[in-house]
C-alpha positions as a Markdown table, in Angstrom:
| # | Residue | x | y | z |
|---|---|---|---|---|
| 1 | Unk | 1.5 | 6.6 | 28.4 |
| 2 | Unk | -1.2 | 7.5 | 25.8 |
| 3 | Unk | -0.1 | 5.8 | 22.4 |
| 4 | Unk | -2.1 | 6.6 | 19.6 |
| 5 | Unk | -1.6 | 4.8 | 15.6 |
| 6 | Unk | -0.7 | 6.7 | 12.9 |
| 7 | Unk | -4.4 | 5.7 | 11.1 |
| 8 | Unk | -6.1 | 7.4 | 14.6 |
| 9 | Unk | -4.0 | 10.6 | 14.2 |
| 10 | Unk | -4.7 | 10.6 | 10.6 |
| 11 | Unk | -8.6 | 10.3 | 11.2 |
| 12 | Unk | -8.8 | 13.2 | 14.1 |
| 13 | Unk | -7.1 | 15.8 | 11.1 |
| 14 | Unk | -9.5 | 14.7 | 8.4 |
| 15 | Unk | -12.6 | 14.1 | 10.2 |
| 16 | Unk | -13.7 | 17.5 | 10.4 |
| 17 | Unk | -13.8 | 17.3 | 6.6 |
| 18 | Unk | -16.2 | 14.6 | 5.7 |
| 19 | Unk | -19.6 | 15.4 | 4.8 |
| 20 | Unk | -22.4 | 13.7 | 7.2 |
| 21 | Unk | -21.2 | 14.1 | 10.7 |
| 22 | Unk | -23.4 | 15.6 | 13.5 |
| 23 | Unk | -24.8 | 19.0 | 12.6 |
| 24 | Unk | -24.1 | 19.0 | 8.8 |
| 25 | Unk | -27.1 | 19.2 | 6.6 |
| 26 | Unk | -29.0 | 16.5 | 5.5 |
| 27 | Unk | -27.9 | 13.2 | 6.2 |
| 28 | Unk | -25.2 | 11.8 | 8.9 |
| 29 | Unk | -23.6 | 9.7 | 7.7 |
| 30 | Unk | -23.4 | 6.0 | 9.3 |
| 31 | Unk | -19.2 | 5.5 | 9.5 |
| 32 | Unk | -17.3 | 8.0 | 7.4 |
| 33 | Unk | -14.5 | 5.6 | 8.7 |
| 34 | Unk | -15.6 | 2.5 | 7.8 |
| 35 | Unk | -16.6 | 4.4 | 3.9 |
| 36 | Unk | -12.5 | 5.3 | 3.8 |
| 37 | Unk | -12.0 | 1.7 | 4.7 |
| 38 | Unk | -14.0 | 0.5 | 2.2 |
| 39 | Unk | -12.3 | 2.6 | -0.5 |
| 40 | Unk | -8.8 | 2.0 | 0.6 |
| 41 | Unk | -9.8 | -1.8 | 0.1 |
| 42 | Unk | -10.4 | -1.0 | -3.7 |
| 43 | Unk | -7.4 | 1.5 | -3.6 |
| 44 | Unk | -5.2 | -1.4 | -1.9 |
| 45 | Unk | -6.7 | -4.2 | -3.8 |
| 46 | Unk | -6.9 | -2.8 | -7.3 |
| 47 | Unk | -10.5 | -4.7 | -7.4 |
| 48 | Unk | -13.6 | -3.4 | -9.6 |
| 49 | Unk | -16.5 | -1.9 | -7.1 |
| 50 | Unk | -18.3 | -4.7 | -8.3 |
| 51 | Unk | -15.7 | -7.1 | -6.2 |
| 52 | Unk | -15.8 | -5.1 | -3.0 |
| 53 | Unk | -16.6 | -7.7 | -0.2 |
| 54 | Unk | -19.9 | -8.2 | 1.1 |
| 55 | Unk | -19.0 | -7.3 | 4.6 |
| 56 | Unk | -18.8 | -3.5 | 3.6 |
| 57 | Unk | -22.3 | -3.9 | 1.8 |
| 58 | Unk | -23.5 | -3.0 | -1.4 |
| 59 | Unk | -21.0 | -2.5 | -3.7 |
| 60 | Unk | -23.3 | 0.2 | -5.6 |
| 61 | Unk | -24.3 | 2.5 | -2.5 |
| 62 | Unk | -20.2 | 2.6 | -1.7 |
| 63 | Unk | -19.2 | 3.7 | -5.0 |
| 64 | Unk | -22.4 | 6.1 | -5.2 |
| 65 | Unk | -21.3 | 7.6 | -1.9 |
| 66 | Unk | -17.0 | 7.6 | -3.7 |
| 67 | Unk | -18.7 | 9.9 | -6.5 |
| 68 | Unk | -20.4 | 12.0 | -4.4 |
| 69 | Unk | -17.9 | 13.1 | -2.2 |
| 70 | Unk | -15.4 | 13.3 | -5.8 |
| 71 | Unk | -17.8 | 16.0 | -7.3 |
| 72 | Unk | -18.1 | 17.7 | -4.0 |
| 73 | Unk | -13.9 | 17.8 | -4.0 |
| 74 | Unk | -13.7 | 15.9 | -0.8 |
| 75 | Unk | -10.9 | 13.6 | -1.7 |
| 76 | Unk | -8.7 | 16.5 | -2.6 |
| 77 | Unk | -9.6 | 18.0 | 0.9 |
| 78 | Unk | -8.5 | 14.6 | 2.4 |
| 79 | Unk | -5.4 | 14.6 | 0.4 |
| 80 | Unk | -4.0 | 18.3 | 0.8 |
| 81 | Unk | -4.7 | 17.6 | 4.6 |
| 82 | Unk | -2.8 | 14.8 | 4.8 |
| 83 | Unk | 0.0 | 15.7 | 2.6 |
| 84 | Unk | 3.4 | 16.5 | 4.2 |
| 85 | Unk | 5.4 | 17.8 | 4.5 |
| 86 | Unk | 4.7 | 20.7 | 2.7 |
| 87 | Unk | 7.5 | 20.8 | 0.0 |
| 88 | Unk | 6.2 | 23.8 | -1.6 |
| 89 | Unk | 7.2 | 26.2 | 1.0 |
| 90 | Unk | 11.0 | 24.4 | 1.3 |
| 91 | Unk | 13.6 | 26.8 | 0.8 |
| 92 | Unk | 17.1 | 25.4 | 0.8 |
| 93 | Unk | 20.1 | 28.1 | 1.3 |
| 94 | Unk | 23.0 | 26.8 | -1.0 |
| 95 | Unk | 25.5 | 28.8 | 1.5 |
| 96 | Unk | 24.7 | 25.7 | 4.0 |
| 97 | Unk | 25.1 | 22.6 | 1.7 |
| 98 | Unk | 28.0 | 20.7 | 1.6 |
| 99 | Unk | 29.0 | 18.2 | -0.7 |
| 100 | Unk | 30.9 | 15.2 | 0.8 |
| 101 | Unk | 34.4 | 14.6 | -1.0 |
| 102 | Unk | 33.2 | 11.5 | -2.3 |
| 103 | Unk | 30.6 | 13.1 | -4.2 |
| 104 | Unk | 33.1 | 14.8 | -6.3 |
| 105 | Unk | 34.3 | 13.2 | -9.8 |
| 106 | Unk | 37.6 | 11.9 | -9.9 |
| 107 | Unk | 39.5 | 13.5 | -12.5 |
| 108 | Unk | 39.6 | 10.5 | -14.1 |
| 109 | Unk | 35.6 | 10.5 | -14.7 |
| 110 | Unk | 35.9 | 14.5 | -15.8 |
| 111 | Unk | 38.2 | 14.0 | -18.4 |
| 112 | Unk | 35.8 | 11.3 | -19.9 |
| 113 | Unk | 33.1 | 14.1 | -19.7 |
| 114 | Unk | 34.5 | 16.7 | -21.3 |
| 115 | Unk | 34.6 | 16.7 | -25.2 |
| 116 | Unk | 37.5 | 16.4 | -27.3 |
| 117 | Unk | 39.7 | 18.8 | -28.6 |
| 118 | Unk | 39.5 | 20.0 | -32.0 |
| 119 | Unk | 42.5 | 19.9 | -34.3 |
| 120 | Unk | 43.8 | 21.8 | -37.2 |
C-alpha cells in the first residue's frame, strides 16, 4: 500500500505553481522545496531573516528570492491552492438543520432575557 504525507500531497498541488522549475524562463530554480522549508522555518520560528540557520544558506539570497515571488503574487497562488475547503461556495439549507433539545433555553434563562414590563 502506497502511503503518501500530507506535506508530499501538499507539494504535488502547488508545485506546478512555483517559478523556476524545468521549462520556465530564465532560471531553475535549485529546490523550490527546500526555499518553502526555509520560509516555514521563519514562519514557524518567528525569527528575523537575519537568524535563519546557516544550513539553508544566506540569509539575504532567501529573503531576496521571499520578495520576489511576493511581488510576483506567488504566495497567494500557494495559498488559494491550498486553502480548503472552499467555504465560499457552502450553502446550508435551514429546512435540514436541527437543533438538539438541549440547545434550547430553558424558560428559566428566557425570562431573564426578556426585558421588563413597563408599569403605569
Amino acid at each position: 500500500m502506497n502511503h503518501r504525507n500530507r506535506g508530499d500531497v501538499d507539494w504535488e498541488r502547488i508545485a506546478p505553481l512555483l517559478p523556476g522549475k524545468e521549462g520556465d524562463v530564465g532560471r531553475t530554480a535549485a529546490d523550490n522545496r527546500q526555499f518553502l522549508n526555509e520560509v516555514l522555518w521563519i514562519a514557524r520560528s518567528g525569527a528575523p531573516w537575519r537568524d535563519l540557520p546557516e544550513r539553508y544558506g544566506n540569509w539575504n539570497s532567501v529573503f531576496q528570492r521571499f520578495r520576489r515571488w511576493a511581488k510576483k503574487g506567488v504566495w497567494q497562488e500557494i495559498f488559494d491552492a491550498l486553502q480548503e475547503p472552499d467555504l465560499d461556495w457552502l450553502l446550508l439549507d435551514s429546512t435540514i438543520v436541527r437543533a438538539h433539545r438541549s440547545g434550547e433555553p430553558s424558560a428559566r434563562c428566557r425570562s431573564k432575557k426578556r426585558p421588563p414590563k413597563l408599569r403605569l
